[in-house]
C-alpha positions in Angstrom: -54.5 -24.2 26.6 -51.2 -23.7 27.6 -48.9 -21.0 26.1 -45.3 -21.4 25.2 -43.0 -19.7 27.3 -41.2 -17.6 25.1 -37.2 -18.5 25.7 -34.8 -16.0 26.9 -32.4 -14.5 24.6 -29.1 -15.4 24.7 -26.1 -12.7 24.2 -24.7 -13.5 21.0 -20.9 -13.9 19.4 -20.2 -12.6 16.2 -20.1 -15.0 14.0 -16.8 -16.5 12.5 -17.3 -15.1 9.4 -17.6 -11.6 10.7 -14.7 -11.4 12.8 -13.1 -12.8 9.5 -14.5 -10.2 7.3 -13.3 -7.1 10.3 -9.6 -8.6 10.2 -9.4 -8.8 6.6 -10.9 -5.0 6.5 -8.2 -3.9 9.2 -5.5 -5.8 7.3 -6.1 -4.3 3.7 -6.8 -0.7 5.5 -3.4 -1.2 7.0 -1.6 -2.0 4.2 -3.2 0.9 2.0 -2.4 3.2 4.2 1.6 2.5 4.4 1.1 2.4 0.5 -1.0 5.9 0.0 -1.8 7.8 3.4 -5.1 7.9 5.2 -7.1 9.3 2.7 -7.0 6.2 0.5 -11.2 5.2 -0.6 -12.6 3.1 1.7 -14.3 1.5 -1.7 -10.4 0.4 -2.1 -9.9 -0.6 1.1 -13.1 -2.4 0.5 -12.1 -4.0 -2.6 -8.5 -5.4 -1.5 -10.4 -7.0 1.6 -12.6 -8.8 -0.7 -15.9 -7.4 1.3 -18.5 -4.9 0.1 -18.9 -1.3 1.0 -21.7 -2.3 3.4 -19.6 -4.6 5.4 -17.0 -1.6 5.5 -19.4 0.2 7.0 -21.0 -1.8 9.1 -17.7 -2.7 11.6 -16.7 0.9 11.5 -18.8 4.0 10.9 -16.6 6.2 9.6 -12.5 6.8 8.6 -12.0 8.0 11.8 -12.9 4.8 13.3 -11.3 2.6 11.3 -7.8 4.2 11.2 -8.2 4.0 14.8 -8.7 0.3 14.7 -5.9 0.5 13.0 -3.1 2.1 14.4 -3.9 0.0 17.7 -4.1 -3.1 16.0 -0.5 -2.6 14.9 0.4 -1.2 18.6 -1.3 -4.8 19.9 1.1 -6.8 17.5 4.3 -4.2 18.7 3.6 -5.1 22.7 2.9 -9.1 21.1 6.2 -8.9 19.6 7.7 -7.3 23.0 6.0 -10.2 25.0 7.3 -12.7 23.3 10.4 -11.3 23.0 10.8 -11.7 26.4 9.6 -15.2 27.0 11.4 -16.6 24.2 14.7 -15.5 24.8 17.0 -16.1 28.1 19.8 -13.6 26.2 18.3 -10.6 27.2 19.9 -8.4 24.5 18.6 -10.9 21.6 14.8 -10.4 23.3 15.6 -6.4 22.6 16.6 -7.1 18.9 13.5 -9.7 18.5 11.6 -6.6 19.3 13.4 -4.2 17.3 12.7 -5.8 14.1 9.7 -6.9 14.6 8.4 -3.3 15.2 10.2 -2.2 12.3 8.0 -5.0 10.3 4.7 -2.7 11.9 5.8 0.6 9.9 5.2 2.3 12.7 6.5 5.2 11.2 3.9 4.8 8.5 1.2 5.3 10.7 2.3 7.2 13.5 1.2 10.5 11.5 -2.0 10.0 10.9 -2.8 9.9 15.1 -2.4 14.0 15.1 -3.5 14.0 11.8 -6.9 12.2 11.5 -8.5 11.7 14.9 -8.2 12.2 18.5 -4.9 10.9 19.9 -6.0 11.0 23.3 -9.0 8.3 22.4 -9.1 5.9 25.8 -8.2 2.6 23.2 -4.6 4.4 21.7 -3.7 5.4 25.0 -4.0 2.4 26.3 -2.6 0.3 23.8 0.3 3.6 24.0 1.0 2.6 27.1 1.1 -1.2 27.1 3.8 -0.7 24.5 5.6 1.9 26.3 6.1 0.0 29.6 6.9 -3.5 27.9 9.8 -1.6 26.2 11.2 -0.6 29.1 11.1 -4.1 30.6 13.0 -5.4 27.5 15.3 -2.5 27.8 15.9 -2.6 31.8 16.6 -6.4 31.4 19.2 -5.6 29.0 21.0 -2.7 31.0 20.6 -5.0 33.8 22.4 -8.0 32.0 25.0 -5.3 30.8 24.7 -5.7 27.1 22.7 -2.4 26.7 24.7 0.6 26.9 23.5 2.8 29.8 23.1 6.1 28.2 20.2 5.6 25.5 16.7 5.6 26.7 13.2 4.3 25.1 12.9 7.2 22.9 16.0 6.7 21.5 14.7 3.5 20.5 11.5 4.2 19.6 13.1 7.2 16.9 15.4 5.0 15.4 12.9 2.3 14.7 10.3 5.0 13.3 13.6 6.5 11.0 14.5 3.5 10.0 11.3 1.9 9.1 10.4 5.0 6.6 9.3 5.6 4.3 6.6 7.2 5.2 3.2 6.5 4.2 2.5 7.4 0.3 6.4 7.4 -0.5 7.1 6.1 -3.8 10.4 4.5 -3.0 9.4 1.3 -0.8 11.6 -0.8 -2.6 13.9 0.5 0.3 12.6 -1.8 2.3 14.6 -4.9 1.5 17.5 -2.7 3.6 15.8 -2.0 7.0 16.6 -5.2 8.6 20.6 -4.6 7.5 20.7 -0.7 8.7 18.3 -1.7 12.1 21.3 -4.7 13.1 24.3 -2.1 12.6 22.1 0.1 14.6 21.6 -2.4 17.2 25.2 -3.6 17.2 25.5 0.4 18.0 23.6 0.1 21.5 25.7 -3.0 23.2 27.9 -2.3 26.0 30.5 -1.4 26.6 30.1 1.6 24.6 32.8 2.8 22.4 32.1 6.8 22.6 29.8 8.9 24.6 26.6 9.9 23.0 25.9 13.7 22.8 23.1 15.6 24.7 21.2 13.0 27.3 19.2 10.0 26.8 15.6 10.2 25.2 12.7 9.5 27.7 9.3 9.1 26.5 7.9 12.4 28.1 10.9 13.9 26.1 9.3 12.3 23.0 5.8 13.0 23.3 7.0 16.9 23.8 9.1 17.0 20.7 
């Protein structure tokens, strides 16, 4: 009698439905937490997702992990945004405002906090999703100082600060009917950066080491 040979397992995908049910949990998480902070219940997060406490659970142990998920989600969409910036636009000052309000759109500024705040901000995933942002802002920068429409004394802090201050405010703020006026205040500030500048800027351009010392 011959036995059947038992077939080898195959590495499996999640299913469709599953990645659906992780973005929809990552989506609802990140629009609670511009609207109420970090803390928000996870059985609300669970709820506006549509999903059960279980699936919650089960794509990301604990807070930590999914605020995590997160903040580099929206750091992924930020260097999308730059990308794109740059391959849709030969003006190489419109590719820097593409970006600009685009990462305003993220709320960075909403998030940013809860990095010190809630979990380790040296995890391998943010600093590498850190960094991929950090270095495609400097290409759209550098292509625009090159071009001469960026003036030559600001630096990617600078951007980076404006965009956080202008995107506020902050997570849990009751006034986010403000936000209808970011995109205005974010174009006079851009108008601000083109070349030739019309007066000298005070103290020296902000670097990114500067930044992440402040």
């Amino acid at each position: 009698m011959q036995t059947a040979t038992p077939e080898r397992r195959k590495a499996t995908r999640p299913r469709a439905d599953a990645l659906r049910n992780r973005e929809r949990i990552v989506t609802a998480a990140r629009e609670m937490f511009v609207e109420h902070g970090p803390e928000v219940p996870l059985d609300e997060i669970a709820r506006r997702a549509g999903v059960g406490n279980a699936t919650v659970y089960r794509n990301f142990p604990d807070r930590d992990a999914l605020v995590r998920e997160v903040v580099c989600s929206v750091m992924d969409r930020t260097a999308q945004a730059a990308e794109q910036a740059l391959e849709e636009h030969g003006d190489a000052f419109a590719a820097l405002e593409r970006f600009v309000h685009a990462a305003a759109d993220e709320r960075i500024s909403a998030l940013c906090p809860m990095i010190s705040s809630t979990f380790d901000e040296h995890h391998p995933d943010l600093e590498a999703a850190g960094r991929r942002v950090e270095q495609l802002v400097e290409e759209v920068m550098a292509r625009a100082k090159a071009a001469g429409q960026l003036r030559t004394d600001v630096g990617v802090g600078d951007l980076m600060i404006v965009i956080a201050q202008l995107s506020r405010p902050p997570a849990g703020a009751a006034c986010l009917s403000v936000d209808r006026f970011v995109h205005r205040h974010l174009q006079l500030f851009l108008d601000g950066l083109r070349a030739p500048a019309r007066s000298g800027l005070p103290g020296t351009a902000v670097t990114l080491e500067v930044l992440r010392q402040a």
